[in-house]
C-alpha positions in Angstrom: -37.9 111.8 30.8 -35.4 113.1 28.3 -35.5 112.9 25.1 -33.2 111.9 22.3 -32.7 114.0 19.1 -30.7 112.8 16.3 -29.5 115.7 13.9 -28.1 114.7 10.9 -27.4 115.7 7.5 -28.0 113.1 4.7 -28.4 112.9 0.9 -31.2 111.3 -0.6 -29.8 107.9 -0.8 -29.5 108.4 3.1 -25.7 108.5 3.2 -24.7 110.6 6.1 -20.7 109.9 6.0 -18.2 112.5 6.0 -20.5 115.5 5.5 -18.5 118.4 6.8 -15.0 118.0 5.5 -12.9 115.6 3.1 -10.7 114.2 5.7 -13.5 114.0 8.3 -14.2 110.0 7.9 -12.7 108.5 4.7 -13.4 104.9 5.9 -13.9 102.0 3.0 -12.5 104.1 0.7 -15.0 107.1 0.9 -13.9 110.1 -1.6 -17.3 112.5 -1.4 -16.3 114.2 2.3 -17.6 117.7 2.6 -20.8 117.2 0.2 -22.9 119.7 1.9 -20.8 122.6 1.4 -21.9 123.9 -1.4 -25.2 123.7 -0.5 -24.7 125.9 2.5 -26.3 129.2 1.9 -28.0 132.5 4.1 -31.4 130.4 5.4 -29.2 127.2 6.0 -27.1 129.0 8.8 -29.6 130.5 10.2 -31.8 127.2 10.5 -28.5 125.7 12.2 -28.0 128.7 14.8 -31.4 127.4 16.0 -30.9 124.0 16.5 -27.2 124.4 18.3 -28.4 127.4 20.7 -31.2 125.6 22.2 -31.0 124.0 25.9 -30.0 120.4 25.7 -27.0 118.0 26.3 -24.9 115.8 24.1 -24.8 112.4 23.7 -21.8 111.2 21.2 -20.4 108.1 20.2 -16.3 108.2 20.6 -15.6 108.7 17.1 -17.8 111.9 16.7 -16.7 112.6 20.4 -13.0 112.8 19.5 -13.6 114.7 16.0 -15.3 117.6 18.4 -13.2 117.1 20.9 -10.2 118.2 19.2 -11.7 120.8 17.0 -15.0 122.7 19.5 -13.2 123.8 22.7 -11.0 126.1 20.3 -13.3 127.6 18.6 -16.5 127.9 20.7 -17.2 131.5 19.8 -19.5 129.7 17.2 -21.2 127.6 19.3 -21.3 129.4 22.4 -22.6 127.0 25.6 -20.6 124.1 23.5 -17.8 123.4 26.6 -20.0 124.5 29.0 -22.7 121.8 28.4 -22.5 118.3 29.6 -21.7 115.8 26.7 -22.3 112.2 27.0 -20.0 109.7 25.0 -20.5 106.2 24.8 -17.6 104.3 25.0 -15.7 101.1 26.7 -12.1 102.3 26.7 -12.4 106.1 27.2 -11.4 106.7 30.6 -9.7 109.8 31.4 -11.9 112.5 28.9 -10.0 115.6 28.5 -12.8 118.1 27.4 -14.2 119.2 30.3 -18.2 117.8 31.3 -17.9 115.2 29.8 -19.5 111.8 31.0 -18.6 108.3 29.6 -21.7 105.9 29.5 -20.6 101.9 29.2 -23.3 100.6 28.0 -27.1 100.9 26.9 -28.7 100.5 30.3 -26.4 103.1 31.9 -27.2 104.9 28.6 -31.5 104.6 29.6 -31.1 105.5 33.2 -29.6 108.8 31.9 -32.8 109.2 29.3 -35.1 108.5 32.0 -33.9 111.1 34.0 -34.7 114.8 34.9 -32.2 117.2 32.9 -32.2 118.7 29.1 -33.0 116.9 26.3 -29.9 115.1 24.3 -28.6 116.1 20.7 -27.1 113.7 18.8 -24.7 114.7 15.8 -22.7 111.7 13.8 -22.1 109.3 15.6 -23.3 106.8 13.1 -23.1 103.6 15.1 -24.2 105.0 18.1 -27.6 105.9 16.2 -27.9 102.3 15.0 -28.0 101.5 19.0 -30.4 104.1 19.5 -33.0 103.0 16.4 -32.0 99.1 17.3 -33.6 100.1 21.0 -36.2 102.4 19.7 -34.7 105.4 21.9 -34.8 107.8 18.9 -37.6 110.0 20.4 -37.0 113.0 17.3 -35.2 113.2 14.1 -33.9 116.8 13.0 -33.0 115.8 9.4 -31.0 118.3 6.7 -31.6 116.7 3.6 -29.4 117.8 0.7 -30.1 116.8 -3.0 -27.6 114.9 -4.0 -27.2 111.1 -4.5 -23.7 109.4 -3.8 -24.3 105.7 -4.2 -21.5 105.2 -1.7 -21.5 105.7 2.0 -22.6 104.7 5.3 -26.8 105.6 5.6 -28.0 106.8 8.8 -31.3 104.0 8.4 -28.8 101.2 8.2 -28.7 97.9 10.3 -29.8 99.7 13.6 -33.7 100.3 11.9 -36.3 99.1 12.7 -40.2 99.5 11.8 -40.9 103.1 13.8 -43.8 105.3 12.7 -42.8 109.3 12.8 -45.1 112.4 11.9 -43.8 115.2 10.5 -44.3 118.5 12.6 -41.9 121.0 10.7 -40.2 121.7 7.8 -38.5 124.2 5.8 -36.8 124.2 2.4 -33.6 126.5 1.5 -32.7 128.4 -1.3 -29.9 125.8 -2.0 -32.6 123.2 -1.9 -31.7 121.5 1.2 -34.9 120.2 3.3 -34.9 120.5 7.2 -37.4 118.3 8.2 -38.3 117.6 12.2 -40.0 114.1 12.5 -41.5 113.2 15.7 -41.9 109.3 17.0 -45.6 108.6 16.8 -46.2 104.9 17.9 -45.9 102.0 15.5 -46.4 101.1 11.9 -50.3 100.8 10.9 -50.7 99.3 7.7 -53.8 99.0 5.8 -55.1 98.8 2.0 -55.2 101.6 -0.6 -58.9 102.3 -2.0 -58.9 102.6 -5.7 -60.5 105.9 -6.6 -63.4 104.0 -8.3 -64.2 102.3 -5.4 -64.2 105.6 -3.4 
């Protein structure tokens, strides 16, 4: 089985909109696009360079899909295996993708039979309603979280109406100069809940 890795930037409210650029997804009104940059520094790109150069697939939804479709193939020389990789998009109406390896998955099943497969496992970047789909179907088998402190107020969140109760452990992190977290949280079953001894009891 593959699994499913969603990397994503977020602040600490958990808004995940528009982090690269200020015209990359100004939807209801959104004014903060480009947030991360000056957070960026020598530890940051080199924590990146990682995660990108590893062997896996994509899977997109069509919006982040389209925003890498017209910007990547140009400029690979940054991401090298970018065009050469097989990327995944979920979508009803694309039909005739012009980047080249790509595959259009319909729908959530399709969208499983892939996971359940033999092949690479699948990066996920954006794609914010895709990853609702993904939590709302507890498919989200790792999170690769960057997350930068700042607090917007505004935004769409990356644990939004797709959650749902998921327990994860922890198995890496790193903090930047900049102050940026990258944390790696693994799934680990489900939520155990219990009572919190007071230390007098102890």
């Amino acid at each position: 089985m593959r699994k499913i890795i969603v990397l994503e930037f977020m602040t600490l409210d958990g808004v995940m909109q528009a982090p690269g650029g200020s015209k990359e997804d100004t939807a209801e009104g959104f004014e903060y696009g480009g947030w991360t940059s000056p957070y960026f520094d020598e530890l940051s790109g080199k924590e990146m360079d990682k995660q990108i150069k590893g062997e896996y697939d994509l899977l997109l939804g069509r919006k982040t899909y389209d925003i890498f479709a017209g910007y990547w193939p140009q400029h690979s020389e940054t991401w090298p295996q970018v065009n050469k990789i097989t990327k995944y998009v979920v979508s009803k109406t694309l039909t005739e993708p012009s980047w080249e390896n790509t595959v259009v998955v319909k729908d959530i099943d399709e969208l499983k039979k892939i996971r359940n497969s033999n092949g690479p496992d699948l990066q996920v970047y954006g794609s914010g309603n895709l990853v609702q789909t993904l939590m709302e179907n507890d498919l989200v088998d790792e999170f690769w979280l960057k997350i930068f402190p700042i607090i917007l107020g505004t935004g769409k969140r990356l644990f939004d109406k797709g959650t749902k109760p998921a327990a994860f452990r922890l198995v890496e992190s790193k903090t930047t100069p900049s102050g940026v977290i990258f944390a790696t949280y693994r799934r680990e079953g489900e939520v155990k809940t219990g009572e919190v001894v007071d230390s007098e009891e102890r």
